[in-house]
VOGU-3710 file (C-alpha; in Angstrom, 3 decimals, decimal comma):
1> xxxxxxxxxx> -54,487/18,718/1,884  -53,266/19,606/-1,957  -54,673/17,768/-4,227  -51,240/16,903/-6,305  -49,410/14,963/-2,854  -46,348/15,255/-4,945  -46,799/18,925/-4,266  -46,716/18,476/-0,036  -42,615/18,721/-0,239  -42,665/19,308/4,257
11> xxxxxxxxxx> -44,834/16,567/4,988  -43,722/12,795/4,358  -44,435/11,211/0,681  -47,578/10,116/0,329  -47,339/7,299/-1,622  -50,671/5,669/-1,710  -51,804/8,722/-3,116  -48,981/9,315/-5,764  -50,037/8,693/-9,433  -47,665/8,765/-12,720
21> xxxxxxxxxx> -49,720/11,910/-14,220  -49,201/13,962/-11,047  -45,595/13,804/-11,987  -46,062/16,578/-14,710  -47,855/18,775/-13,065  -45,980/19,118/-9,693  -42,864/19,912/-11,979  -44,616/22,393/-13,834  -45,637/24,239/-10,198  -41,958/23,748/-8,878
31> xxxxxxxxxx> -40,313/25,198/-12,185  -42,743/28,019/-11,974  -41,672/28,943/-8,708  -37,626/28,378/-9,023  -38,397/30,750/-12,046  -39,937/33,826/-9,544  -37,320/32,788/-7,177  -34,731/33,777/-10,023  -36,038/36,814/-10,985  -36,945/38,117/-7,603
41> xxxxxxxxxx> -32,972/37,425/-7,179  -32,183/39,010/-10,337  -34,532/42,168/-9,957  -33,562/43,237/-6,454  -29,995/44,257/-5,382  -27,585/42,362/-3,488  -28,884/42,630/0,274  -28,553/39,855/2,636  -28,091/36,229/2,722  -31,629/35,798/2,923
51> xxxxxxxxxx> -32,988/38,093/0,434  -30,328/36,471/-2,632  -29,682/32,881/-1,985  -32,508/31,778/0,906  -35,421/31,813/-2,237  -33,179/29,960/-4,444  -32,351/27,342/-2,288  -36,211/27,021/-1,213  -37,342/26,350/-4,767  -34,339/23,783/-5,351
61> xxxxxxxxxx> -34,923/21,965/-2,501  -38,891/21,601/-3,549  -38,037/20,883/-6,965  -35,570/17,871/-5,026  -37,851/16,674/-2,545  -40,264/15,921/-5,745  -37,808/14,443/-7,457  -36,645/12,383/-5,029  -39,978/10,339/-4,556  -40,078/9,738/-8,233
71> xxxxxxxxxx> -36,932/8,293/-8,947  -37,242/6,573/-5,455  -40,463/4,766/-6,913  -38,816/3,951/-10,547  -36,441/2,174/-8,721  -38,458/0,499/-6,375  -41,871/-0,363/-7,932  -41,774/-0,041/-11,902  -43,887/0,210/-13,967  -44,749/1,443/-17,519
81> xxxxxxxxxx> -46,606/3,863/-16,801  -44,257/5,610/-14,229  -41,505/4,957/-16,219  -42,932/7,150/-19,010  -43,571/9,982/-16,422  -40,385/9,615/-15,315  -38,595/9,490/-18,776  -40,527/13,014/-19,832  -40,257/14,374/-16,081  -36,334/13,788/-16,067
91> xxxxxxxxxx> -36,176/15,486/-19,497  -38,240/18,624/-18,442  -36,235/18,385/-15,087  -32,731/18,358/-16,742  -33,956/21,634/-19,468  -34,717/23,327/-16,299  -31,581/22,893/-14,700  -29,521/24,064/-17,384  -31,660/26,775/-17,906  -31,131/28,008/-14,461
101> xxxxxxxxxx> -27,735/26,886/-14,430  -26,482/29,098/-17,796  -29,154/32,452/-16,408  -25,728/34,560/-16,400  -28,006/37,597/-15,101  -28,345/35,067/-11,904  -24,419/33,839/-11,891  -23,452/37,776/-11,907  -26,241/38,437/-9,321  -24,167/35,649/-6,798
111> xxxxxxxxxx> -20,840/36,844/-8,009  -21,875/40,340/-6,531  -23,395/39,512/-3,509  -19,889/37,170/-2,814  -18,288/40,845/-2,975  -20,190/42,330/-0,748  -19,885/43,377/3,149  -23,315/41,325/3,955  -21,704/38,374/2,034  -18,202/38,476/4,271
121> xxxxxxxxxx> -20,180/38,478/7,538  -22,965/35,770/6,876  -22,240/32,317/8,628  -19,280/30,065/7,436  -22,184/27,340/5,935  -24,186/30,375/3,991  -20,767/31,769/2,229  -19,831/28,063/1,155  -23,481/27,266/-0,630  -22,844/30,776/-2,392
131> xxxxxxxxxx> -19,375/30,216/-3,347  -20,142/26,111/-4,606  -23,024/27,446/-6,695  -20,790/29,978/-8,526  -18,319/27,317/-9,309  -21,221/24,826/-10,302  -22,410/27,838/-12,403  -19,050/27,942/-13,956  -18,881/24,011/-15,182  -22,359/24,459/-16,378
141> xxxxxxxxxx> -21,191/26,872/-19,205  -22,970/29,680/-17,803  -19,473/32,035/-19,139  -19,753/30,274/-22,506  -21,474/32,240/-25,469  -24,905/31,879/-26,535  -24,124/28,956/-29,379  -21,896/27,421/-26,352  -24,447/27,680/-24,090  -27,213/26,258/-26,157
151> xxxxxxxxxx> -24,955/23,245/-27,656  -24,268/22,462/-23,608  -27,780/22,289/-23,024  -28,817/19,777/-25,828  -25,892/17,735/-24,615  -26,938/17,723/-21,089  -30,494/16,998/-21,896  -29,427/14,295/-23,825  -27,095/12,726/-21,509  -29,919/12,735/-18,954
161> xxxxxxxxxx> -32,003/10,431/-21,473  -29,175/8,241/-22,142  -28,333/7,595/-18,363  -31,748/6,890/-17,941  -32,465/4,330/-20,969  -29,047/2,822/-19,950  -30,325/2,106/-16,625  -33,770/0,716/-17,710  -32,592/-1,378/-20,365  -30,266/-3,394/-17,811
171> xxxxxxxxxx> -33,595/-3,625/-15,642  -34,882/-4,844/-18,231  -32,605/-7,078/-19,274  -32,457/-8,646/-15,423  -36,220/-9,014/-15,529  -36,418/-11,002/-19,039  -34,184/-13,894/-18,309  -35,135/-16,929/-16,202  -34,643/-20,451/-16,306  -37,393/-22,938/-14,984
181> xxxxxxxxxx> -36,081/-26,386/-13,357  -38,180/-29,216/-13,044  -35,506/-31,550/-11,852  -34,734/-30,764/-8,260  -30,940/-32,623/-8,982  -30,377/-29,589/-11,290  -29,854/-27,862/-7,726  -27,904/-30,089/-5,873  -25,788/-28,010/-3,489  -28,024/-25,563/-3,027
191> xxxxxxxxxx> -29,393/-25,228/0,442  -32,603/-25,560/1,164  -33,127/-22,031/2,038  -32,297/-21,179/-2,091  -34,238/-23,975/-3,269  -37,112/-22,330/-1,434  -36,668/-18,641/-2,504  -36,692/-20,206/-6,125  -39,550/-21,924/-5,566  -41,599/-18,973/-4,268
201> xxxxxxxxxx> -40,383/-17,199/-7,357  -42,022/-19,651/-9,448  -44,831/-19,636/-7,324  -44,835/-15,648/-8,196  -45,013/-16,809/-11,936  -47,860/-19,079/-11,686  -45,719/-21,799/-12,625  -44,395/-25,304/-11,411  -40,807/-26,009/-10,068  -38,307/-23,428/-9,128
211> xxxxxxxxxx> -37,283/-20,302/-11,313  -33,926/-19,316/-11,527  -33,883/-15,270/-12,257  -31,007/-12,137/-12,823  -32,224/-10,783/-9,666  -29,122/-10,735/-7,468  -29,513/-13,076/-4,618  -30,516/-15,753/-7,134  -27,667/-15,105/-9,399  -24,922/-15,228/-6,090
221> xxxxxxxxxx> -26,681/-18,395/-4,667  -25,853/-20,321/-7,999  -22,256/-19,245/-8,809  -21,383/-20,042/-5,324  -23,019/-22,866/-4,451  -24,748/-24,927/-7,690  -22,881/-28,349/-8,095  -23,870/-28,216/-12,000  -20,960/-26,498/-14,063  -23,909/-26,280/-16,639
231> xxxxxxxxxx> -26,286/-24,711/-14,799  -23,641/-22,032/-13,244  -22,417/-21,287/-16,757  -25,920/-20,490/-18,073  -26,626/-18,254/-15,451  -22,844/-16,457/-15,665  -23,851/-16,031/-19,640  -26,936/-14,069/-19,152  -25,900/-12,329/-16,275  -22,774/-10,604/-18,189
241> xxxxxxxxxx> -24,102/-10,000/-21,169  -26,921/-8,262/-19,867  -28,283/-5,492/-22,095  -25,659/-6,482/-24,424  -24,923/-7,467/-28,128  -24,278/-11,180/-27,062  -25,917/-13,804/-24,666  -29,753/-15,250/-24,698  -31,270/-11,871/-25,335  -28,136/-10,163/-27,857
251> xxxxxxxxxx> -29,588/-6,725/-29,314  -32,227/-6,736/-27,549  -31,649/-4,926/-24,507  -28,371/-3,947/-26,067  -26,801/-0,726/-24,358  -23,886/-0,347/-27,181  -25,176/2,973/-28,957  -25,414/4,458/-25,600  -22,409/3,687/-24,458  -20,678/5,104/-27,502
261> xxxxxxxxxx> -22,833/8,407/-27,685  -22,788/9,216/-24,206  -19,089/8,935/-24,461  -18,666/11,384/-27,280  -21,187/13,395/-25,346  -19,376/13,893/-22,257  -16,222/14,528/-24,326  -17,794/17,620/-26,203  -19,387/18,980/-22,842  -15,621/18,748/-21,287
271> xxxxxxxxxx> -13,886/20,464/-24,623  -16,639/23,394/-24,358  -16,006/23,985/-20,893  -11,914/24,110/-21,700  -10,758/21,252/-20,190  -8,727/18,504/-22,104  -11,195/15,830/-21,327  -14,257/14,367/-18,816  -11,657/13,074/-16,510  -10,260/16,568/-15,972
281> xxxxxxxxxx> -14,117/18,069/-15,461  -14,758/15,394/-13,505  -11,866/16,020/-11,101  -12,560/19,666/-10,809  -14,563/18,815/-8,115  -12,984/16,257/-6,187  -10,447/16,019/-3,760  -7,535/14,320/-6,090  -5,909/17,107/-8,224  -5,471/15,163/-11,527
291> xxxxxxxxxx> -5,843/11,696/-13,576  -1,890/11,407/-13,478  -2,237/11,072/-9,837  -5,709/8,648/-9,610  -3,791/6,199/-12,448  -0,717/5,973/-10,277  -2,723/5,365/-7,230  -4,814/2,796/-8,910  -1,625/0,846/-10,484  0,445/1,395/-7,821
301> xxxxxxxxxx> -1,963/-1,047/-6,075  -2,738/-3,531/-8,695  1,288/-4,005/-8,187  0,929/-4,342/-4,522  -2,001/-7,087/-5,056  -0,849/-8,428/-8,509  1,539/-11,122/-6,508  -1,118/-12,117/-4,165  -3,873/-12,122/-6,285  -1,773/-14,507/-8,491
311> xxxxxxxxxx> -0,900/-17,189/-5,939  -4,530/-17,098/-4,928  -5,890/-18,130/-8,485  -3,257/-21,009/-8,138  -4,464/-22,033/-5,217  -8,215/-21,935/-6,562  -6,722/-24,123/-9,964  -4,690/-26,585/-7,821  -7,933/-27,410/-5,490  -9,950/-27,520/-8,508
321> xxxxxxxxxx> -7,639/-29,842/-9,716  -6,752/-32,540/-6,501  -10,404/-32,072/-4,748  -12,535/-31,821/-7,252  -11,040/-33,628/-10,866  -11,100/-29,829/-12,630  -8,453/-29,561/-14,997  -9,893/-25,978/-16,461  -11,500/-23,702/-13,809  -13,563/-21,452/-15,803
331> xxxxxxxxxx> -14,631/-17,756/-14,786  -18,094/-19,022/-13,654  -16,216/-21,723/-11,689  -14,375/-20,004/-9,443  -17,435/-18,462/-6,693  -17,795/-22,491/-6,606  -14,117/-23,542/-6,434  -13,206/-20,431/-3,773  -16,384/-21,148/-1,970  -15,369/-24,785/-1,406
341> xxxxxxxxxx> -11,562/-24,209/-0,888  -12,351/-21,434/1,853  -14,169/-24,146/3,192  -11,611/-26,450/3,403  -9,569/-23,950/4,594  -10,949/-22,257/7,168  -14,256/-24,583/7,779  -16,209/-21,580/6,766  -19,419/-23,068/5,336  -21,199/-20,208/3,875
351> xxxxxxxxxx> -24,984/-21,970/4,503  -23,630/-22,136/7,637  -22,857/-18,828/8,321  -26,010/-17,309/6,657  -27,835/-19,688/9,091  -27,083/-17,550/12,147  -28,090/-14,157/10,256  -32,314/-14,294/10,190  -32,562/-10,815/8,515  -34,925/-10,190/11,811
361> xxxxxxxxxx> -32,136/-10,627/14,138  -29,531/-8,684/11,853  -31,707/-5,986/12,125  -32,164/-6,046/15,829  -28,657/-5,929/16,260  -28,063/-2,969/13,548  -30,312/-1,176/15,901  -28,562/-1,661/19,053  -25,205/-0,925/17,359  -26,461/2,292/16,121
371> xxxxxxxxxx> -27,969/3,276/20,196  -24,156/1,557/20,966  -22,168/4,028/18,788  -24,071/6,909/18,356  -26,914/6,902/21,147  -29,784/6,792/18,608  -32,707/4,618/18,447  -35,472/3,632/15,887  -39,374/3,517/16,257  -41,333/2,120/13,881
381> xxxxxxxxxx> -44,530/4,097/12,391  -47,519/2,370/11,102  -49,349/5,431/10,286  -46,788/6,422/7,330  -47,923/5,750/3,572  -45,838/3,153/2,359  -44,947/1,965/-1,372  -44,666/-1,591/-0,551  -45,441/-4,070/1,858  -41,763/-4,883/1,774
391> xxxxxxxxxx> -40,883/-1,385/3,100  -41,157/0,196/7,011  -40,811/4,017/8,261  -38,556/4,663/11,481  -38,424/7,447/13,367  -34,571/8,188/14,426  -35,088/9,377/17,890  -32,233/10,844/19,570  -31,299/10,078/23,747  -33,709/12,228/24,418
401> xxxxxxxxxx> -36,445/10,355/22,663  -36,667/13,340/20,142  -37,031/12,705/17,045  -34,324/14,441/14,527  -34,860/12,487/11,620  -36,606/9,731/9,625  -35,411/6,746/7,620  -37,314/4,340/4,960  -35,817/0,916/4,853  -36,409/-1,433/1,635
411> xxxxxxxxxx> -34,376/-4,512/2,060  -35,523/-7,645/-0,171  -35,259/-8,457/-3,674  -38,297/-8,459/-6,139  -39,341/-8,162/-9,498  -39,488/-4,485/-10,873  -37,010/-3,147/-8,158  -33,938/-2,118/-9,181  -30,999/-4,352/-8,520  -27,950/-3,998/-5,998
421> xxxxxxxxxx> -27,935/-1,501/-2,594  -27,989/1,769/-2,260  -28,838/5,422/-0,108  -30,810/8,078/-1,206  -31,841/11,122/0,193  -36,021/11,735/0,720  -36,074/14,887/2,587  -33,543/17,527/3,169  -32,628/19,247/6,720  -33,712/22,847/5,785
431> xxxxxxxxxx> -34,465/26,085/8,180  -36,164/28,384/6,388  -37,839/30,921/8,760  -40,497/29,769/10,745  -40,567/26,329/8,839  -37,905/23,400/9,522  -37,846/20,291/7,907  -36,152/17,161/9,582  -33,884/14,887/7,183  -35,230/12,007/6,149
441> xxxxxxxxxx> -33,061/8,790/3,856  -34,519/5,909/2,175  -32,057/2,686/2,999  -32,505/0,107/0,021  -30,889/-3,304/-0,145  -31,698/-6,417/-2,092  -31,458/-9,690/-0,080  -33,298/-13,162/-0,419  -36,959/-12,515/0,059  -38,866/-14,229/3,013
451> xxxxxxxxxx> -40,326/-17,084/2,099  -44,141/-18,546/3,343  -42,130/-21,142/5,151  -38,820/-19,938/5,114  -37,110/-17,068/6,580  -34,902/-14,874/4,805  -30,992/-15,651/5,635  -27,779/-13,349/5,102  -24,737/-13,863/4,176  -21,817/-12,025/6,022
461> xxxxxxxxxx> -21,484/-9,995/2,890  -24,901/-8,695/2,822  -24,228/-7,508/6,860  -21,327/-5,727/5,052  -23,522/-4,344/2,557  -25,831/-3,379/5,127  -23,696/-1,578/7,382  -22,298/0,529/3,749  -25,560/1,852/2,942  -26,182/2,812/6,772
471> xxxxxxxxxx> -23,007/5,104/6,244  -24,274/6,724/4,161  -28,133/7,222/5,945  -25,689/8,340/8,992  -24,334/10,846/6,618  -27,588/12,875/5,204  -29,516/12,169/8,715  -26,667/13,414/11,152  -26,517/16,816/9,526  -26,443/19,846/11,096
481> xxxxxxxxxx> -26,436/22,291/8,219  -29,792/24,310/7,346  -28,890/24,140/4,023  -29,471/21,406/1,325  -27,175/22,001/-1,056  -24,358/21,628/0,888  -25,938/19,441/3,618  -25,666/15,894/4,414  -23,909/14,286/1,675  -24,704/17,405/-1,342
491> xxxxxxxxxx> -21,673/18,703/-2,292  -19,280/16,426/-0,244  -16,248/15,593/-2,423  -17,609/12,724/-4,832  -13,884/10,495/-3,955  -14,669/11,001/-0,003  -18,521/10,387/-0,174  -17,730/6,909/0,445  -15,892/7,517/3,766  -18,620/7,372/6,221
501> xxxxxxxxxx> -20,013/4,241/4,143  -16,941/2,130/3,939  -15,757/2,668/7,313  -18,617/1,866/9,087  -18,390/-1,919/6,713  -15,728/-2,494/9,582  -18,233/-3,125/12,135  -19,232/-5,819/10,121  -16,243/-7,835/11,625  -16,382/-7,055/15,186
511> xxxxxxxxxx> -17,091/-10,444/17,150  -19,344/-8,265/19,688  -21,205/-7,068/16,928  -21,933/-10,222/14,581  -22,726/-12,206/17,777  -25,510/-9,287/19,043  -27,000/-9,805/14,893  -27,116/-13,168/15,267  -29,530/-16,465/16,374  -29,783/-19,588/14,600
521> xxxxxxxxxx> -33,098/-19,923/12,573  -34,102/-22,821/14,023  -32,042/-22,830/17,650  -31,645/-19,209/18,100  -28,002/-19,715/19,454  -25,759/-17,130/18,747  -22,891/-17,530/16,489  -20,651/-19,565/17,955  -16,602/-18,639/18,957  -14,976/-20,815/16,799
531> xxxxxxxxxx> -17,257/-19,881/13,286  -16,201/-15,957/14,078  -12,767/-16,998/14,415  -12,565/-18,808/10,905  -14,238/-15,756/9,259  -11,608/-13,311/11,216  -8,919/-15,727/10,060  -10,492/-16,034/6,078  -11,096/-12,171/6,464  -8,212/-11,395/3,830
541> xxxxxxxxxx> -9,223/-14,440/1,370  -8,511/-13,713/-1,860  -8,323/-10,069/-0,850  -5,521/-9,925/-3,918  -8,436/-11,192/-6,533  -10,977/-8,382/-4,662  -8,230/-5,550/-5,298  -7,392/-6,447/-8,825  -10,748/-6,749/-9,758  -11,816/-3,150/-8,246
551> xxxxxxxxxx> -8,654/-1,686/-9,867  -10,250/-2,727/-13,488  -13,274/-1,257/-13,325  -11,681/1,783/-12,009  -8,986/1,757/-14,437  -11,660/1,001/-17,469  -13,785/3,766/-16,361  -10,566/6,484/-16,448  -9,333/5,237/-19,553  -12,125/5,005/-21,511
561> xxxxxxxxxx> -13,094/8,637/-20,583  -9,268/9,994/-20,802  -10,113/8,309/-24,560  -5,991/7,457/-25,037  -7,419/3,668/-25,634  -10,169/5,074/-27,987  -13,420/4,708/-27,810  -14,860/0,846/-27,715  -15,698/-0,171/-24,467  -14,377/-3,449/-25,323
571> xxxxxxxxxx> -11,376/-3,157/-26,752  -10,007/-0,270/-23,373  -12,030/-3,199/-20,839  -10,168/-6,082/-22,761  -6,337/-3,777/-22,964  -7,124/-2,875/-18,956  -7,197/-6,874/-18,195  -4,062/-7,311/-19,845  -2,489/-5,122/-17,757  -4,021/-5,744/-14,478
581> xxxxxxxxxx> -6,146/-8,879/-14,330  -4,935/-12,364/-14,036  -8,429/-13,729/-15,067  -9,656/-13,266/-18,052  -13,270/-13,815/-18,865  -15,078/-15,199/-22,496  -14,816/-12,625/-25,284  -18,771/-12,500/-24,927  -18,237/-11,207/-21,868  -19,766/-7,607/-21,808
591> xxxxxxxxxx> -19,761/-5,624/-18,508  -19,547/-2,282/-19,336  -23,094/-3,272/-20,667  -24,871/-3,306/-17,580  -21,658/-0,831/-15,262  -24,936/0,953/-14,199  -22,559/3,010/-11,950  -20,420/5,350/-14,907  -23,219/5,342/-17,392  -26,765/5,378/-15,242
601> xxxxxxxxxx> -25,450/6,702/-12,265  -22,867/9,124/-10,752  -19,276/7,861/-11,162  -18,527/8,429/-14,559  -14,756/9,134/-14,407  -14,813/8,934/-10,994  -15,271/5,071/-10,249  -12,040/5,162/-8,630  -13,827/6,614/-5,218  -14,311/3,829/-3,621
611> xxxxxxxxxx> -10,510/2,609/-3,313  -9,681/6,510/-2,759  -12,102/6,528/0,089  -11,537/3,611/1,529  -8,197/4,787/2,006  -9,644/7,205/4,323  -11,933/4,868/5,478  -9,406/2,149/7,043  -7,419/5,101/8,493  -10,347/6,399/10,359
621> xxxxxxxxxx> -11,922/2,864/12,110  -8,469/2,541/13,567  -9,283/5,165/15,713  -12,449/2,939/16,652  -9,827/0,161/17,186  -7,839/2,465/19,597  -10,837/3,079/21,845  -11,767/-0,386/21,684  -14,024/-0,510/18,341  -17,948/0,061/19,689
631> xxxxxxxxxx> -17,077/3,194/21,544  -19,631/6,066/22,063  -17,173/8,989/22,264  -15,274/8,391/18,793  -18,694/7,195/17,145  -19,951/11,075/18,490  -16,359/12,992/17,334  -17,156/10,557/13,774  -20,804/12,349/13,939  -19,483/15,563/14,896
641> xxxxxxxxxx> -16,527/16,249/12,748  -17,760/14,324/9,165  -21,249/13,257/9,616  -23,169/16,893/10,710  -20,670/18,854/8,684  -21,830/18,484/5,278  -19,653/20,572/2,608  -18,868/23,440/4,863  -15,589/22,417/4,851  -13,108/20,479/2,469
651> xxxxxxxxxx> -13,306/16,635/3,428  -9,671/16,555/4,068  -10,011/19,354/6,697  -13,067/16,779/8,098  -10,936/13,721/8,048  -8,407/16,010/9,555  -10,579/17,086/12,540  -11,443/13,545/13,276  -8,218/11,492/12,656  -6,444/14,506/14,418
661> xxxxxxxxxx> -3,951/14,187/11,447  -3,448/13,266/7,381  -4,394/10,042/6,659  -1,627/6,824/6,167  -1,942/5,193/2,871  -0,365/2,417/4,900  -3,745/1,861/6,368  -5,508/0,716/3,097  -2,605/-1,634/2,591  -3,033/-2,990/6,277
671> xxxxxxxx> -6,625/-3,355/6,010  -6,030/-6,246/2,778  -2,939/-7,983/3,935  -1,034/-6,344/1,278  1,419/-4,360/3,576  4,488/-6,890/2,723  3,656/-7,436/-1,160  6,341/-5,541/-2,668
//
């Protein structure tokens, strides 16, 4: 057993053992040997797959298996300590990179083995890691001079430190607000499921009543069901000005530099690599061919939705109005109002909805649709270090009852975890020699924690959310490609990565599929006919208001990195609602404060991925529909043709494969109602 567990890269993480100062010294080991692996490279000539890319891609995939677990834990279970380790680990992590990124001796090394005989008859999967490294090489300045080269480096370092103050200062900023209420009529519409889950929350503080936080469920439950307009503005307040110049905690948290210096970062790093600006470097790896062509997309349809999404605001003013004596619906009004007028609507009662979904039963049912579609099955381990009581281990175990794969599942909101859902990869599929190493995902959500007395309820959207995330896990865990760089979801075109994720969100609607997730909490009926036919029916309400408000942040994000707006987050957000939104929120309001995903994560300039995907997406479930939605032999061509395949071909040639043709832009249209807009 090594003494640093950070070090034991085959094995699972072993997180009981895991410390914050092992972090620096497992780097220091994996550096060390991606440095050997580069000059062994460098030293010898050009022989054989094996000999010039096999070491390299060893030593990456060590240095990203350690990685993995420490971000993994920042995100799940901070704490000061870690986050320091993690801070001065990114920083080493990022010099590292570059370094080995700009080593032209290395870059020349690939560019001669790509010429070679050996190179022409390796596999189709081995020429493609060789040929996306030299590009990568490329947009990492490795061609620029030395002054170049070194000036890219300081600017990559510190954009790695920005990212990752951004991120923890909106953590931050989540975990410092809360409101205590003493008066139980403070909550009157809340269920008592939510009046429960604030309780135990103040029951985690030690103190009397219920506590009202930033973490997610707690801020939905309020703007959609909380009775007091008060009480619902307070709570809109601090959550959007999060991190942020204004609201309960203004400069203290307050993301503003960070914004504007990562911003004039990224513009320098896209000028020194020749290209007119981060947009344009941003592209050069994705499957649309230019911002002229992403901006007409993206307004293109905010025109299809504007007329819709209009009428339903109308609607949401005029009900506000005759139901409930609301002559001005405000922006933290109208979760309440639309909750309410759905409704009346449709007799959708979200509490009652979420009563059928016990997150025990959802998860049964996940499980069987997974066997259903794809002929897999999980087993739980109890003998695999864990980082939380909150998380579990499976086993992904194929028909055989082999297993081929491993998955970590995290799925309730706490304090210190990081807010929102997401996938991440924990161990890469790799064959290297003698030694194999099985993929392996970690699958985090953040739904209502279980209470003592009280289990924990979904809504319909967090089954969505659910079902996104397991895309993605389907994605890295289905692959058949030895190598990590382009395996799984590495090196898959950034504006497609969300096709596996959003089309499997489809599922989500399938009567078959809700009913085999469901059982009242207190009955254990199934849901009933008539409540899945009101949600099929209220499927496309306010889809116009979803589509407008998508097409802002993805329009903000472009614009504000094109820089033909300027530079202030605030003034391109506020001259992007003018041209798209219908509602327009406080001038306090500050969300590119806490837009985690373009300044702490990876879709700077390239926000616009999920619409462009989901294009893709909404083509490819049709052919689910065609066979009859849950049907094993399209779920297998799905695993065969996108899933297993990695980057080892473009994701249109993928799509291609599967759909057995381009995709139909009408289908995105189709799949909101908006076919007949304009």
């Amino acid at each position: 057993m090594m003494l640093n567990p950070l070090l034991d890269t085959v094995a699972l993480p072993r997180f009981t053992e895991i410390q914050p100062d092992q972090i620096a010294s497992a780097l220091g080991v994996a550096i060390a040997d991606q440095e050997a692996a580069v000059a062994m490279v460098i030293a010898a000539p050009a022989k054989s797959f094996e000999d010039v890319w096999m070491p390299l891609e060893r030593a990456s995939n060590m240095l990203d298996s350690i990685w993995s677990v420490v971000s993994h834990l920042c995100a799940v279970a901070d704490s000061p300590a870690l986050r320091t380790a993690h801070a001065e680990g990114e920083a080493r992590l990022v010099a590292a990179g570059i370094a080995y990124a700009q080593n032209r001796e290395l870059y020349d090394a690939l560019v001669a083995f790509s010429a070679t005989s050996a190179f022409a008859t390796s596999d189709t999967a081995d020429q493609v890691a060789v040929t996306r490294a030299i590009r990568d090489f490329s947009l990492s300045g490795v061609a620029l001079d030395a002054d170049a080269r070194s000036r890219f480096r300081d600017i990559s370092l510190e954009l790695s430190g920005l990212s990752t103050d951004f991120g923890n200062a909106v953590l931050d900023a989540t975990d410092a607000w809360e409101e205590i209420v003493t008066d139980e009529a403070i909550l009157s519409g809340m269920s008592d499921m939510d009046k429960a889950m604030f309780r135990k929350a103040a029951e985690d503080k030690g103190v009397a009543g219920w506590r009202i936080t930033l973490q997610q469920p707690s801020v939905s439950a309020i703007l959609t069901f909380a009775q007091n307009p008060e009480l619902r503005a307070r709570i809109y307040r601090a959550n959007v000005t999060r991190a942020s110049d204004q609201g309960p905690h203004a400069g203290q948290f307050d993301n503003s530099p960070k914004i504007a210096r990562m911003l004039q970062l990224r513009r320098e790093m896209a000028e020194l690599l020749g290209y007119p600006d981060y947009v344009a470097l941003s592209l050069a790896t994705k499957m649309a061919p230019d911002a002229a062509e992403v901006l007409g997309f993206l307004r293109d349809i905010a025109a299809r939705a504007k007329e819709t999404a209009i009428r339903e605001l109308a609607e949401v003013r005029t009900f506000a109005a005759q139901h409930l004596g609301m002559s001005d619906v405000q922006p933290w009004d109208i979760g309440f109002v639309s909750n309410l007028l759905r409704k009346e609507r449709y007799a959708i009662d979200e509490q009652e909805v979420r009563a059928y979904f016990p997150v025990e039963r959802v998860m049964a049912g996940w499980q069987m649709l997974l066997e259903r579609l794809f002929g897999i099955r999980l087993r739980e381990r109890r003998d695999v270090p864990l980082y939380h009581a909150d998380a579990q281990y499976f086993d992904v175990l194929d028909e055989s009852g082999e297993s081929f794969a491993g998955l970590y599942l995290d799925i309730h909101a706490r304090p210190g975890k990081r807010g929102g859902a997401w996938m991440a990869p924990a161990r890469a599929r790799i064959a290297d020699g003698n030694t194999a190493s099985l993929p392996v995902a970690y699958l985090t959500c953040n739904f209502s924690p279980k209470g003592s007395d009280t289990p924990s309820l979904l809504s319909h959207g967090d089954i969505v959310t659910l079902l996104h995330e397991t895309g993605h896990c389907l994605h890295h865990l289905f692959t058949r490609v030895d190598r990590p760089s382009i395996g799984g979801i590495n090196g898959f075109e950034w504006d497609a990565i969300e096709l596996p994720s959003q089309l499997m969100e489809d599922f989500a609607w399938d009567r078959d599929v809700l009913t085999a997730m469901s059982g009242h909490h207190a009955t254990g009926a199934p849901l009933p006919a008539d409540i899945y036919d009101r949600m099929l029916t209220g499927r496309l309400f306010q889809a116009g208001l979803y589509i407008l408000r998508y097409v802002e942040f993805a329009l903000f994000d472009l614009l504000l990195h094109l820089g033909v707006m300027g530079s202030d987050p605030i003034e391109v957000i506020n001259a992007v609602r003018e041209e798209v939104a219908i509602i327009h929120p406080p001038e306090w309001h500050r969300f590119p404060h806490s837009f985690s995903h373009i300044f702490a994560g990876s879709y700077a300039a390239g926000y616009y991925s999920y619409l462009w995907a989901e294009l893709l997406a909404a083509d490819g479930f049709q052919r689910f529909v065609e066979a009859g939605v849950v049907d094993r032999a399209t779920g297998d061509d799905l695993r065969n043709e996108i899933l297993s395949r990695g980057a080892t071909r473009p994701a249109a040639d993928s799509f291609r494969a599967f759909r057995g043709r381009n995709p139909d832009p009408a289908a995105l249209l189709r799949r909101h109602g908006l076919v007949q807009t304009i």
